[in-house]
C-alpha positions as CSV (number, residue, x, y, z in Angstrom):
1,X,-21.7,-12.6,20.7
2,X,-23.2,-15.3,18.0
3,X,-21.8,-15.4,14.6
4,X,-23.8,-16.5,11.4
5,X,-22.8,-17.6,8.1
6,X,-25.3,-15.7,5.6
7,X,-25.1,-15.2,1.7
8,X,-24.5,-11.8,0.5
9,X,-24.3,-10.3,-3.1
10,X,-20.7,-9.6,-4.6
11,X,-22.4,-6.8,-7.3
12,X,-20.6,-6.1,-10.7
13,X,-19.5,-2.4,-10.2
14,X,-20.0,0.1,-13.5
15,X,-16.7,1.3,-14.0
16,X,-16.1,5.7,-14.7
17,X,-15.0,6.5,-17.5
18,X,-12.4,7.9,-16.4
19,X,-10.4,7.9,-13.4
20,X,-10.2,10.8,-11.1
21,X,-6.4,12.5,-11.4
22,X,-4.2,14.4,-9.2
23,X,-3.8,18.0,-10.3
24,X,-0.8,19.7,-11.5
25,X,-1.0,22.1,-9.0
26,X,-1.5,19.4,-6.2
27,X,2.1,18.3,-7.1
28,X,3.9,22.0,-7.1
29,X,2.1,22.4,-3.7
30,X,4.2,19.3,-2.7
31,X,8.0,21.1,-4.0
32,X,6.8,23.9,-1.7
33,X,6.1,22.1,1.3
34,X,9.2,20.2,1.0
35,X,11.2,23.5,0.1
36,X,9.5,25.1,3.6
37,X,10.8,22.3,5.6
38,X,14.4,22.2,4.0
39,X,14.5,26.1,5.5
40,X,13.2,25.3,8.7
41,X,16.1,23.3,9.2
42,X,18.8,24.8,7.0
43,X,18.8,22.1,4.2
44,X,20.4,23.7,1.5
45,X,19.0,20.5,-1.0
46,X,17.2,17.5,-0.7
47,X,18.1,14.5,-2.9
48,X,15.0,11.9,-3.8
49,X,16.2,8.3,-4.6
50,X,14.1,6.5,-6.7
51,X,15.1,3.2,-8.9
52,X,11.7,0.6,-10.3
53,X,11.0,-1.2,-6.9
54,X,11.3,2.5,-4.5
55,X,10.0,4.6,-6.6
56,X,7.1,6.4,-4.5
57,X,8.6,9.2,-3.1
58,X,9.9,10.8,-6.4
59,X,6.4,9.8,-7.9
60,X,4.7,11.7,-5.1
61,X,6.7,15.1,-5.9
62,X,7.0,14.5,-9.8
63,X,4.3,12.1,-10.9
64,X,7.7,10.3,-12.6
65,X,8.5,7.2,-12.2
66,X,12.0,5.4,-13.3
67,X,10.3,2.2,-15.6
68,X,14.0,0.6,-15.8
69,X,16.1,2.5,-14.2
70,X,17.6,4.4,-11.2
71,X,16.9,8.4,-10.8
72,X,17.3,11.6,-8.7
73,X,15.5,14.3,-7.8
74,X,17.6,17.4,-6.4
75,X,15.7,19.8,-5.0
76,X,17.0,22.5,-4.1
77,X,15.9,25.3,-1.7
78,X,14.5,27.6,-3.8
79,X,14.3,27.3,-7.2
80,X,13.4,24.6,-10.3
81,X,15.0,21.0,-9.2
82,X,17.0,18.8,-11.4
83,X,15.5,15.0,-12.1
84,X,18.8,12.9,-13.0
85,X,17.9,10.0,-15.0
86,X,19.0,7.0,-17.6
87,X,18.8,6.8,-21.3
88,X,14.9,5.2,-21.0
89,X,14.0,7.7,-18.7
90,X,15.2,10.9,-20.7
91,X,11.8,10.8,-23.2
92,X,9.5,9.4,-20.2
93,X,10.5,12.4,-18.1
94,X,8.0,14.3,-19.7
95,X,5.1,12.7,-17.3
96,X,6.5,15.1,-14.7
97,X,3.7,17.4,-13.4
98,X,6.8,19.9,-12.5
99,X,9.4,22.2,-13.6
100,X,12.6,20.4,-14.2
101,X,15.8,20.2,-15.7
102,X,16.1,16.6,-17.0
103,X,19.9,15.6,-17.1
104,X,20.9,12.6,-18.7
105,X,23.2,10.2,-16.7
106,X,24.9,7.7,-18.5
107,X,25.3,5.3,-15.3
108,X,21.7,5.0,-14.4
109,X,21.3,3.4,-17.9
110,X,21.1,0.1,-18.3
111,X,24.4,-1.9,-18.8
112,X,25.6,-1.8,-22.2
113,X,23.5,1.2,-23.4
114,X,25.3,3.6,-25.5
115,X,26.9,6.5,-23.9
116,X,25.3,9.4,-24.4
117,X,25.9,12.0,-22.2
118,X,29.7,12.8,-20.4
119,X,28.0,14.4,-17.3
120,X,29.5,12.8,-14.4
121,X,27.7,12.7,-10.8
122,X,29.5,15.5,-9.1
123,X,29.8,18.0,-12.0
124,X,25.7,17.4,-11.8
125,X,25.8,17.9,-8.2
126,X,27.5,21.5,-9.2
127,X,24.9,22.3,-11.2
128,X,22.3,22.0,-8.7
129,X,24.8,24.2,-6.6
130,X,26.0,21.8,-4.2
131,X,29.7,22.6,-2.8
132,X,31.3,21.9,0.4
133,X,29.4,24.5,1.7
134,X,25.7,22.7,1.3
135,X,23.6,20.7,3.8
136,X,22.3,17.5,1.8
137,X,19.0,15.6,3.1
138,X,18.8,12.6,1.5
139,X,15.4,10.0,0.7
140,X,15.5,6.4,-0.1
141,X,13.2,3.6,0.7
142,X,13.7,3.6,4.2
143,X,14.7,5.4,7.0
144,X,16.3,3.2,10.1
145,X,14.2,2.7,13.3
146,X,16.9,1.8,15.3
147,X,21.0,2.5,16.3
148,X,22.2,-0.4,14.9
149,X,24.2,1.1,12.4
150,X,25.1,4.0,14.2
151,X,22.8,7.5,14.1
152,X,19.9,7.1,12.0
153,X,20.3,9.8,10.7
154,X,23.4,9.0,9.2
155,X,22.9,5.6,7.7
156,X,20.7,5.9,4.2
157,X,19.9,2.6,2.2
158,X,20.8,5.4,-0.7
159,X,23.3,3.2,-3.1
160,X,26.9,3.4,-1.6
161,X,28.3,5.0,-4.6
162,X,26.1,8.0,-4.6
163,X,26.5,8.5,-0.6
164,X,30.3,8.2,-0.6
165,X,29.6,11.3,-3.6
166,X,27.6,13.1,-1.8
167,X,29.2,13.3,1.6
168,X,32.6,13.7,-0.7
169,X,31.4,17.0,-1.4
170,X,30.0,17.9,1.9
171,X,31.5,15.8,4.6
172,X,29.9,13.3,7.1
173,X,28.2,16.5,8.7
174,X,26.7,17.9,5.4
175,X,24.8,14.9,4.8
176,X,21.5,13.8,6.8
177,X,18.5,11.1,5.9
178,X,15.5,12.5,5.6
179,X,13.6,9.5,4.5
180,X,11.3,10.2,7.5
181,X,9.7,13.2,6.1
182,X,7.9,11.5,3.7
183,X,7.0,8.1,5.0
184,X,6.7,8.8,9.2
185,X,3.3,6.9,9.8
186,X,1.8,10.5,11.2
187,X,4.2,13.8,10.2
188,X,4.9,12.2,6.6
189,X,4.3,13.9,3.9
190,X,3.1,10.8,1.8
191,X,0.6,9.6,4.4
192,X,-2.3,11.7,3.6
193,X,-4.4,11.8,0.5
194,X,-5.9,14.6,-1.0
195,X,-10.1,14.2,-1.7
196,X,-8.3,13.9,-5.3
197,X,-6.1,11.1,-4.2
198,X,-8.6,9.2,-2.2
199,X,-11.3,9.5,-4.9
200,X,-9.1,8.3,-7.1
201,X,-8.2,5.2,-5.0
202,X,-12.0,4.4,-4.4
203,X,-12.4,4.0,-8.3
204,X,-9.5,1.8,-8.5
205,X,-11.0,0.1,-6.4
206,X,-13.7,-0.7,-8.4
207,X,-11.5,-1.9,-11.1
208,X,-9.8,-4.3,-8.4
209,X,-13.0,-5.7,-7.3
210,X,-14.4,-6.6,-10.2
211,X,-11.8,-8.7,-11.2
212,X,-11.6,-10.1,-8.2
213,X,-14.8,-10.9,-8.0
214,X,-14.7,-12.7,-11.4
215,X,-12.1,-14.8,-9.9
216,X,-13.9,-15.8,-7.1
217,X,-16.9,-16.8,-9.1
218,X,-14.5,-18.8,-11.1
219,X,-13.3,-21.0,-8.5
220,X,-14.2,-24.6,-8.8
221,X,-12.5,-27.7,-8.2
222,X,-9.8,-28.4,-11.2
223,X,-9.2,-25.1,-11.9
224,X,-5.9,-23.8,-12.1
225,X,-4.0,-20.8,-10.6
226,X,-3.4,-19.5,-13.5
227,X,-6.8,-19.4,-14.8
228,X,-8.1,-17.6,-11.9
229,X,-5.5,-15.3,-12.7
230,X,-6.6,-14.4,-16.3
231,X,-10.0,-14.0,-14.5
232,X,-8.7,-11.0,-13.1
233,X,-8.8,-8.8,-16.0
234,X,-5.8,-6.7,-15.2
235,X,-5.4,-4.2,-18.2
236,X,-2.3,-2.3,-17.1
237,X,-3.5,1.2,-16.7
238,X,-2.8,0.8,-13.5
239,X,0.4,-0.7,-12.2
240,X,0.7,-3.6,-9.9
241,X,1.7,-2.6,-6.6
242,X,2.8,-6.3,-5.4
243,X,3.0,-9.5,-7.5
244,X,-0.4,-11.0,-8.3
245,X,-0.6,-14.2,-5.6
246,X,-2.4,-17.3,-6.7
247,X,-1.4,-20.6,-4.4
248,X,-3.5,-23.7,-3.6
249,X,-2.3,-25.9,-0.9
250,X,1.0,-25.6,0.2
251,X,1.9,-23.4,-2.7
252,X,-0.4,-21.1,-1.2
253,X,0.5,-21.5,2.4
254,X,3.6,-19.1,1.0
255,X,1.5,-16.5,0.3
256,X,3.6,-14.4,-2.1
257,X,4.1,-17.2,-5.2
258,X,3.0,-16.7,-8.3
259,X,0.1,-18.5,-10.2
260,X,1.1,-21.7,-12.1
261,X,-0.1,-24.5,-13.2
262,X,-1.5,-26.3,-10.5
263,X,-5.3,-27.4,-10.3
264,X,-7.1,-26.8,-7.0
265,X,-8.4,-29.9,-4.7
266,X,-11.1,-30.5,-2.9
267,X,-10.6,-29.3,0.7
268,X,-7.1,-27.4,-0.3
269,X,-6.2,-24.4,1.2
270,X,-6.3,-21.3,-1.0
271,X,-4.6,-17.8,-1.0
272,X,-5.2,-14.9,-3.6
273,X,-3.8,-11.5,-3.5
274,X,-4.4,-8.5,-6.1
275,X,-3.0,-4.9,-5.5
276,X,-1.9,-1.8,-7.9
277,X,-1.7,1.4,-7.2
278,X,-4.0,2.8,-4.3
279,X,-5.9,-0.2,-4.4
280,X,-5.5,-4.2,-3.0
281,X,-7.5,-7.0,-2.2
282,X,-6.9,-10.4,-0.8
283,X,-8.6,-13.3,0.7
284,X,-7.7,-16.8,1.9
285,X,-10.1,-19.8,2.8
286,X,-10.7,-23.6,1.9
287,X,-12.1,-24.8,-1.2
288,X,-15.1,-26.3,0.7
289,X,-18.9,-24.8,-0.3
290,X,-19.5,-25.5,3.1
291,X,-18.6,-26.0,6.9
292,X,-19.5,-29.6,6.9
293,X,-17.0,-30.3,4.0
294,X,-14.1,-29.3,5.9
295,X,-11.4,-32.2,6.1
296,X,-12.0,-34.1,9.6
297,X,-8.6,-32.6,11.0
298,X,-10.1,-29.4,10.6
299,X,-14.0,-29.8,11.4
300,X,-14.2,-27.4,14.0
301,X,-12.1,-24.4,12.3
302,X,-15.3,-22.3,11.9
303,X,-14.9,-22.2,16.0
304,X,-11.2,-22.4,16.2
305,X,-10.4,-20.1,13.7
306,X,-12.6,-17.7,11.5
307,X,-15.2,-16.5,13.9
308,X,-12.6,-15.2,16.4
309,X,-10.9,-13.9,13.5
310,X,-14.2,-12.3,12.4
311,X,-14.5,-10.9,16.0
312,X,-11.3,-9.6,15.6
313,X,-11.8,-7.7,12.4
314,X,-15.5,-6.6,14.1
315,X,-13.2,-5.0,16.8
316,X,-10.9,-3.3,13.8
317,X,-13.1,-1.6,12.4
318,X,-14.4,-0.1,15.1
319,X,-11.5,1.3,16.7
320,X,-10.4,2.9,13.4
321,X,-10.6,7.0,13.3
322,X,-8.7,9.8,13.1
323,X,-7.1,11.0,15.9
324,X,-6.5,7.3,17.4
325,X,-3.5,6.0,18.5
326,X,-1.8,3.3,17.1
327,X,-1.7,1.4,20.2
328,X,-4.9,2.1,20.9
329,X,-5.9,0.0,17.6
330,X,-3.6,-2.6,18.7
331,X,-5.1,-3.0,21.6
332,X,-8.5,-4.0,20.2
333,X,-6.9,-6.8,18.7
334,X,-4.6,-7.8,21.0
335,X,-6.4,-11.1,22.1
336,X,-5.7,-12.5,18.1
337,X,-2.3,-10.8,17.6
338,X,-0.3,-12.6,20.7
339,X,-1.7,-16.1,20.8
340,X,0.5,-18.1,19.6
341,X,-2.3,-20.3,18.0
342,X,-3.3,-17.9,15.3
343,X,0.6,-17.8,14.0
344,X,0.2,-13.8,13.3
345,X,4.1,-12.0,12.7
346,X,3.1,-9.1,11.1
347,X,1.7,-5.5,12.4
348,X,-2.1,-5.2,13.2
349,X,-2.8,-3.6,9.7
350,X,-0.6,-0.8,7.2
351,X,-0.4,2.2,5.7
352,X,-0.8,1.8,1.9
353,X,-0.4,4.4,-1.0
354,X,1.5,3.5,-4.2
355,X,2.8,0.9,-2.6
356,X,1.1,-2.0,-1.1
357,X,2.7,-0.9,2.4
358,X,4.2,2.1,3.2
359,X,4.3,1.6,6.7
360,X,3.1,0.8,10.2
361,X,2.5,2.5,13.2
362,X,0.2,-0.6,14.7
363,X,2.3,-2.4,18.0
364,X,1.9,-2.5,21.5
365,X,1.7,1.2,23.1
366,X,2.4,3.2,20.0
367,X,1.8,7.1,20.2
368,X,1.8,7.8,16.5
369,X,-2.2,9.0,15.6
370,X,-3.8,8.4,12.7
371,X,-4.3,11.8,10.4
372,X,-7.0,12.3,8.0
373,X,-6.5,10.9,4.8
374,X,-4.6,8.2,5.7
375,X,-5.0,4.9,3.4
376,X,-5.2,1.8,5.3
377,X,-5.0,-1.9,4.0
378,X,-6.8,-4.6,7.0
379,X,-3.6,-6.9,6.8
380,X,-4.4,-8.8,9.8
381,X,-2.8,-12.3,8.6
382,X,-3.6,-15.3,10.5
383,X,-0.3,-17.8,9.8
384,X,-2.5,-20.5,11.5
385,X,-1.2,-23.6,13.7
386,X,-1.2,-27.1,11.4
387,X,-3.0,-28.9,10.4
388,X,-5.4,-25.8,10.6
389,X,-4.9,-23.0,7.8
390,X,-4.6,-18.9,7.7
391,X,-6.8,-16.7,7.4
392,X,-6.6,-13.3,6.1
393,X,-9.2,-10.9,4.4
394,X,-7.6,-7.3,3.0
395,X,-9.2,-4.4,2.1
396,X,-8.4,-1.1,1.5
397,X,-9.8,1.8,3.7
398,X,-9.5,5.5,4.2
399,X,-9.7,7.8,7.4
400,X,-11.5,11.4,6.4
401,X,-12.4,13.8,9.1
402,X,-15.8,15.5,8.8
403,X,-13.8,18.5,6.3
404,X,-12.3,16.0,4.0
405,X,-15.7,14.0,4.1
406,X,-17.8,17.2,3.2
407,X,-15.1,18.1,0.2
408,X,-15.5,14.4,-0.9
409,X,-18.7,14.3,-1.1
410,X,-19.4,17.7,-2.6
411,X,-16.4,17.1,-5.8
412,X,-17.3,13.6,-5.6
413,X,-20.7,12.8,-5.0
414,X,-20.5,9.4,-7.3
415,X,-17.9,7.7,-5.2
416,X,-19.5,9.4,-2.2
417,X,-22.2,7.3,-2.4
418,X,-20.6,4.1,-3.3
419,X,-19.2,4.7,0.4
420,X,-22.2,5.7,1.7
421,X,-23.6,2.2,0.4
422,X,-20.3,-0.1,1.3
423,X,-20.8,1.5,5.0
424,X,-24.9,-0.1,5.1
425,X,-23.3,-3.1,3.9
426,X,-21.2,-3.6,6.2
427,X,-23.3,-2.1,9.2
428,X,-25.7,-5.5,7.8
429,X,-22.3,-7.4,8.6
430,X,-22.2,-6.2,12.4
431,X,-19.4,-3.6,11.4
432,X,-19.9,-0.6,13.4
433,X,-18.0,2.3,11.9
434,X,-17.3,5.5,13.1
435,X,-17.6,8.4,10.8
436,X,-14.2,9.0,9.7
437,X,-13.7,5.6,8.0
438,X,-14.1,5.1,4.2
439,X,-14.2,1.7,2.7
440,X,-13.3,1.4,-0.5
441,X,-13.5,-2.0,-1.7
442,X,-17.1,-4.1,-2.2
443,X,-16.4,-6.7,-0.3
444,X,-14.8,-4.8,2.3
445,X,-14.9,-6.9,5.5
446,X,-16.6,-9.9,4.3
447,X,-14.6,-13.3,5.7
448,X,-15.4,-16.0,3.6
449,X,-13.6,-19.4,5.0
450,X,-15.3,-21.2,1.9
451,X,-14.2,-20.6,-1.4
452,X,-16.6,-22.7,-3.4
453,X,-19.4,-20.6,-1.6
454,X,-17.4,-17.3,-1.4
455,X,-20.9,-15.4,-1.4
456,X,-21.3,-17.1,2.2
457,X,-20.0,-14.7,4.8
458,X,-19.7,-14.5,8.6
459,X,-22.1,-11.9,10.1
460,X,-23.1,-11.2,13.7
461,X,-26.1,-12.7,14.7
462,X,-29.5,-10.8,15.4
């Protein structure tokens, strides 16, 4: 299998004028589902946990989400639930998509806020109807993989104070974590998109690109981190879903720092990361234009490093589709992921939504299947052996069977063919992609090891 280096064209994308949205109705839907599986199991209420860093799953049934604060979502098993929040959340509630009851909670406010509101926790809970007699599931970020802590289905990362409440009222018994519902890699309720959703996404994406793009064409020796991060032209309509991660040299080997001041070096390694909301894209090379640049410790990391990586990500790709198994992906990749040369400690690639990574089904043997409209992020990260460098190139991609294909492309016909196009790029690339899979960012796949020639791409040979 001979790899090339050959130039390809990084387009400026025309952004919509608007950005597809997620109907009111899509979110009532959402209430019902969960309400259908609370009776299946005799959950008398479900409690959502939300505060600014976990705040997905009460965005995914609401469309809220706390800005400063902590919050609640009791929903109970028939009828309108209550969202419990601070002082700044009481006007912001109004971006629900729902019928609530918004109670004010003076302890979810931020310290030293004036008191407004006497309600305290449990005479909240009695409103929502919860007595000794009620079965509580609760949601946080997480739900534990593992007996550590005792039955997972005990243990919640919920704040102490409001378990201890809750299973005041109802007992040890009474209380269970249901965090799994929404965020189980295949039976969750947050892992597939509607044709809404992953429209939405796709023109994002667009907005992502672009940006990054311009900071790509703005790399050069002497310039700093932080000026390729004002190259990104992030307005804020969208929020950021992880930190934007600017590093050269060994402030970029930690891959999660912020920009600064720092001006890039000739032959210096270089990490960038940009992500919001259904969207992400990152990339990591050498600030070389060229192969025979490279630093003499590292002449032959073309060979050593990025083409089996490429190879890798060639093998990726084509495994991805609904219906496969985790380990089955996994297994295409398996030759990268457990030599201990390429330095890799994370999962062969991640669920994303919201959040840059919801979660993970990708390790050795894994039965979980992917379901149509899952949103994936290509997070294979290469940690690299010294004196040789990572390597990692992210994109975001969804899974559509042929239904959710045909509805996108009859609601959506403009971002249709945007992923129609991406797909013949790619297919240029080598990439062979089965039908099911959806790129949705412009340079989706393209592994650049040279960041002064980022146009310069590795491509199977002819």
């Amino acid at each position: 299998m001979r790899v090339d280096l050959i130039e390809v064209d990084y387009p400026l994308m025309e952004i919509p004028p608007e950005i597809p949205r997620v109907p009111t109705e899509t979110y009532q839907q959402r209430v019902k589902d969960l309400q259908g599986k609370m009776g299946a199991v005799g959950l008398t209420h479900v409690i959502v946990y939300a505060d600014r860093e976990h705040f997905a799953n009460l965005k995914f049934l609401t469309r809220f989400d706390p800005r400063f604060e902590e919050a609640l979502l009791i929903v109970p098993a028939e009828g309108k639930p209550i969202l419990v929040v601070g002082n700044e959340g009481l006007d912001y509630a109004a971006i629900a998509y729902i019928p609530v009851d918004v109670v004010l909670y003076h302890p979810f406010s931020l310290q030293g806020q004036p008191r407004r509101s006497e309600h305290s926790l449990v005479s909240i809970l009695a409103k929502a109807g919860i007595n000794k007699d009620s079965c509580i599931g609760v949601v946080g970020h997480k739900y534990m993989e593992n007996d550590e802590f005792g039955d997972p289905e005990q243990v919640s990362d919920l704040p102490s104070y409001l378990v201890d409440t809750f299973r005041g009222l109802v007992g040890k018994s009474g209380l269970r974590n249901v965090t799994q519902w929404f965020t189980h890699p295949t039976t969750g309720l947050r892992i597939p998109l509607t044709v809404d959703e992953i429209a939405r996404c796709e023109v994002i994406g667009l907005k992502v690109y672009n940006g990054f793009r311009a900071a790509l064409n703005a790399m050069k020796i002497g310039v700093s981190e932080v000026e390729l991060g004002a190259q990104l032209g992030y307005d804020g309509q969208i929020p950021l879903s992880c930190h934007i991660a600017i590093g050269f040299g060994e402030h970029g080997q930690m891959g999660l720092a912020s920009p600064t001041l720092r001006k890039l070096e000739h032959g210096e390694f270089v990490s960038m990361g940009f992500g919001v909301w259904g969207a992400n894209i990152a990339r990591s090379g050498i600030a070389v234009a060229h192969p025979n640049e490279l630093p003499e410790e590292i002449n032959d990391a073309l060979d050593r490093v990025y083409i089996p990586y490429f190879k890798a990500l060639l093998a990726w790709y084509q495994s991805i589709r609904v219906g496969v198994t985790a380990g089955e992906v996994y297994e295409s990749v398996r030759g990268l992921m457990e030599d201990s040369f390429f330095g890799i400690t994370l999962n062969a690639g991640h669920q994303a939504r919201d959040e840059e990574w919801i979660n993970s089904p990708f390790a050795p043997g894994a039965r979980e299947t992917l379901v149509s409209g899952t949103l994936l992020q290509c997070d294979i990260i290469v940690g690299g052996t010294p004196p040789y460098s990572g390597i990692h190139t992210e994109d975001t991609l969804a899974i559509a069977d042929a239904g959710l294909r045909k509805e996108l492309q009859e609601k959506y016909p403009a971002v249709w063919s945007r992923i129609v196009a991406r797909k013949q790029r790619m297919a240029e690339l080598g990439y062979e992609l089965h039908a099911d899979v959806l790129p949705l960012s412009d340079m989706q796949g393209c592994v650049a090891p040279f960041l002064l020639q980022p146009n310069l791409v590795l491509a199977l040979g002819r």
